[in-house]
N, C-alpha and C positions, 0 to 999 in steps of 0.2 A: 609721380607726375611726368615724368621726363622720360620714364618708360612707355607710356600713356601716350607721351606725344610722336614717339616713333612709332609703336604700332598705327599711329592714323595714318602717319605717314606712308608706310609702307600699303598699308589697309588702301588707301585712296590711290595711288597706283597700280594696287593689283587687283582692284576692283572686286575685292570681296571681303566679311567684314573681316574685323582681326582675329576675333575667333575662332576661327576655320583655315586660317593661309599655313600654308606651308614654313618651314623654317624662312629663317631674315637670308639664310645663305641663297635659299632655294628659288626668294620673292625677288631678291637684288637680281640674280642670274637672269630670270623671268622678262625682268625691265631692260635692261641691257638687251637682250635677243630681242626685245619688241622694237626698244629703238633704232639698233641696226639694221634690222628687216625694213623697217620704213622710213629712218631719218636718215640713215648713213649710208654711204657707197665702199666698194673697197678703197683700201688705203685712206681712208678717214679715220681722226684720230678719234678716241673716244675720251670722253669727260675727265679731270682728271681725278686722282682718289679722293683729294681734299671735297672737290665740287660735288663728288657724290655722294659722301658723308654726311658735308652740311643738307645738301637737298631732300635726299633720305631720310636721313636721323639714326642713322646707325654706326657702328664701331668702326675700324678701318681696317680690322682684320677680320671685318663680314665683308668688305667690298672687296679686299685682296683677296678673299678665297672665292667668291663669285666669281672673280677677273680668273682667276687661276685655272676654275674648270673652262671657261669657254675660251684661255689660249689651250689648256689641253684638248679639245674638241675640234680644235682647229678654226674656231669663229675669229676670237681675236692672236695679235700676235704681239709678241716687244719686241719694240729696236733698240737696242743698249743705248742708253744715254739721251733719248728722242722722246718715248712715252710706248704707249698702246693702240694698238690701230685695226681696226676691220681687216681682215684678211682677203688679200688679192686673188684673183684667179690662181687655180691649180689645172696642171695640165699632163694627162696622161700619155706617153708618148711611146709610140713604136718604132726599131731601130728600120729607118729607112731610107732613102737621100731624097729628102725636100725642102725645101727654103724655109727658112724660120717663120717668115710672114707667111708663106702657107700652110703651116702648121696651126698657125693661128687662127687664121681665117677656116680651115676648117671644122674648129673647133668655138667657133662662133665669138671669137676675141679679134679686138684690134690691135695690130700690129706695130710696133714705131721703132724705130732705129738712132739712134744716137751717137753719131760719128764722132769718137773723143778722140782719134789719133788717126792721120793718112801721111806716110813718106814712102821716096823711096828708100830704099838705101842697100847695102852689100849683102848677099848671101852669104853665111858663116857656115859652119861644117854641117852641124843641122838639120838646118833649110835646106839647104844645097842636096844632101842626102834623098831625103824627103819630095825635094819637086825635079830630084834626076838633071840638076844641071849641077857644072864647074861651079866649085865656091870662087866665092868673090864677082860672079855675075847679079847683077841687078835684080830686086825683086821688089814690091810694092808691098807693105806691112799696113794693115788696115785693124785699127783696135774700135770696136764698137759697144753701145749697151743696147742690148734687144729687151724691151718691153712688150707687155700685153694687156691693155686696158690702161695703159697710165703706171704697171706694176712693173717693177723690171725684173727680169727674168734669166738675163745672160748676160755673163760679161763674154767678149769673143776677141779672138787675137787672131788674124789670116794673114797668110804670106801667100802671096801670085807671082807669077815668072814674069817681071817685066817686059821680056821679047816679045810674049804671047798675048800681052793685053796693053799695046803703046798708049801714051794718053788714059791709063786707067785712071789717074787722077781728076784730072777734068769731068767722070761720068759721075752721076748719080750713087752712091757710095751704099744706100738702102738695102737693097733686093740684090746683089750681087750676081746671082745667078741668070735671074732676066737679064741682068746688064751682060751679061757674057752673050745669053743667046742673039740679043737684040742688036748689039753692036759690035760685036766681033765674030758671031756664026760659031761661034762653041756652045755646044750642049754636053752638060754634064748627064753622064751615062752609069758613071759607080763608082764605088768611093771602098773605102776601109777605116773600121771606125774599132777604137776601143775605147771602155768607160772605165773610170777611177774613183773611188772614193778622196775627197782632198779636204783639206780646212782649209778657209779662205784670209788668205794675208792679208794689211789694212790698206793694198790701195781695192784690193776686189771687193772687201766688207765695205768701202766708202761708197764705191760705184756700185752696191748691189743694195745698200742698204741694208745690212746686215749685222751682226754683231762678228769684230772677227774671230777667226777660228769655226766660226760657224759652217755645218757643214756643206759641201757642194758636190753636186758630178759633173765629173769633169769628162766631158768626152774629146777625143785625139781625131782626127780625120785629115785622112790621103785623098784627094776626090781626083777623077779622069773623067776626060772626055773622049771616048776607045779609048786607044793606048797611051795619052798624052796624061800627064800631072797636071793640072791646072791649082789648083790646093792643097794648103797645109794649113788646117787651121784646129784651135783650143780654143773649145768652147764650155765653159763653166757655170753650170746653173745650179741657181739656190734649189737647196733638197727639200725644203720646206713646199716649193712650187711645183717642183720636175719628178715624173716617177718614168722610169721607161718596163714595158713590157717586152717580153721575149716568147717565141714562138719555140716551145723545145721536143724535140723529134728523136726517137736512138737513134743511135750509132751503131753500125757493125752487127753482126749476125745475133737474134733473140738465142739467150741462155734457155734451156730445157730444164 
């Protein structure tokens, strides 16, 4: 009987009878993609195992393995110690110097910025190296989290040359590079970047939402304006969200 009462179960959500559905693994999956296509948005959490057990009528290692292909699939995801959630926007990305909100905006996502840290404070050997002034000269350290749709996407850490951008504090902290050309008459013209594979330590997994150690790319960046350093910044985004492409060309005279 109790076998009975799950097939209906399942039977009346998948809309056909029980004699004919698919495995319970195959029918749970089924339910789940139909509800997140039309009840859930990204970053919504989904049901939890107990709730879709009792609602179901089925074991909880048919829901943990239904859950299991669609975080393999990349539909849902886990956040350690949180639950299971729709999966955020992904976003394919080419190595090229443009603002992170235009990145986004070209790829039909909203942008938002999250200013968790702005001081000035001392250039140490580093920095100093990096944006071509004396250490121990002034520079504005700016730590942000970059989102898209509500997902977040980057954790980012910049350092600027104090001299070059007075009163940076006081501007808009967002779009950074508008704020250069708009209010200081710097435009950024090229940069130097290199990408790293890293795991992410627990204050980046907090701020990124992540489990940590989880993996990230980490991209390094010089940016100029002509000949001028204007940037040093590390920007770290979830690997799960971020892929970047590369354009690859030979090198040096074709082999025969």
């Amino acid at each position: 009987m109790a076998q009975e009462r799950r097939s209906v179960a399942l039977s009346e959500h998948y809309g056909r009878p029980a004699s004919v559905t698919p495995t319970k693994r195959a029918q749970v999956r089924t339910i789940l993609e139909h509800e997140i296509s039309t009840e859930l948005s990204p970053g919504d959490a989904i049901p939890s195992e107990r709730a879709l057990v009792t609602r179901l009528g089925v074991s909880r290692v048919t829901v943990r393995q239904a859950i299991a292909d669609l975080v393999e699939g990349g539909v849902l995801e886990r956040v350690h110690g949180k639950g299971t959630y729709v999966t955020g926007p992904q976003v394919d990305s080419r190595l090229h110097l443009t603002s992170f909100s235009r990145e986004m905006r070209d790829r039909g996502l909203l942008p938002a910025t999250v200013v968790l840290s702005a001081r000035e404070e001392v250039a140490d050997d580093e920095v100093a190296y990096a944006l071509r002034i004396r250490p121990g000269r002034k520079v504005v350290r700016v730590e942000r989290l970059r989102t898209a749709d509500g997902t977040p996407m980057a954790y980012e850490v910049g350092h600027y040359p104090s001299a070059l951008f007075p009163g940076l504090l006081d501007r808009e902290l967002g779009s950074l590079y508008d704020v250069f050309a708009a209010e200081y008459g710097v435009v950024v013209t090229s940069g130097e970047q290199t990408v790293r594979a890293e795991a992410a330590d627990a204050h980046q997994a907090r701020t990124l939402g992540i489990a940590k150690r989880a993996p990230m790319l980490v991209q390094e960046r010089v940016t100029y304006a002509g000949d001028r350093v204007v940037e040093l910044a590390t920007s770290a985004y979830r690997a799960d969200r971020y892929r970047i492409h590369m354009a690859i060309t030979p090198r040096g005279p074709r082999e025969s």
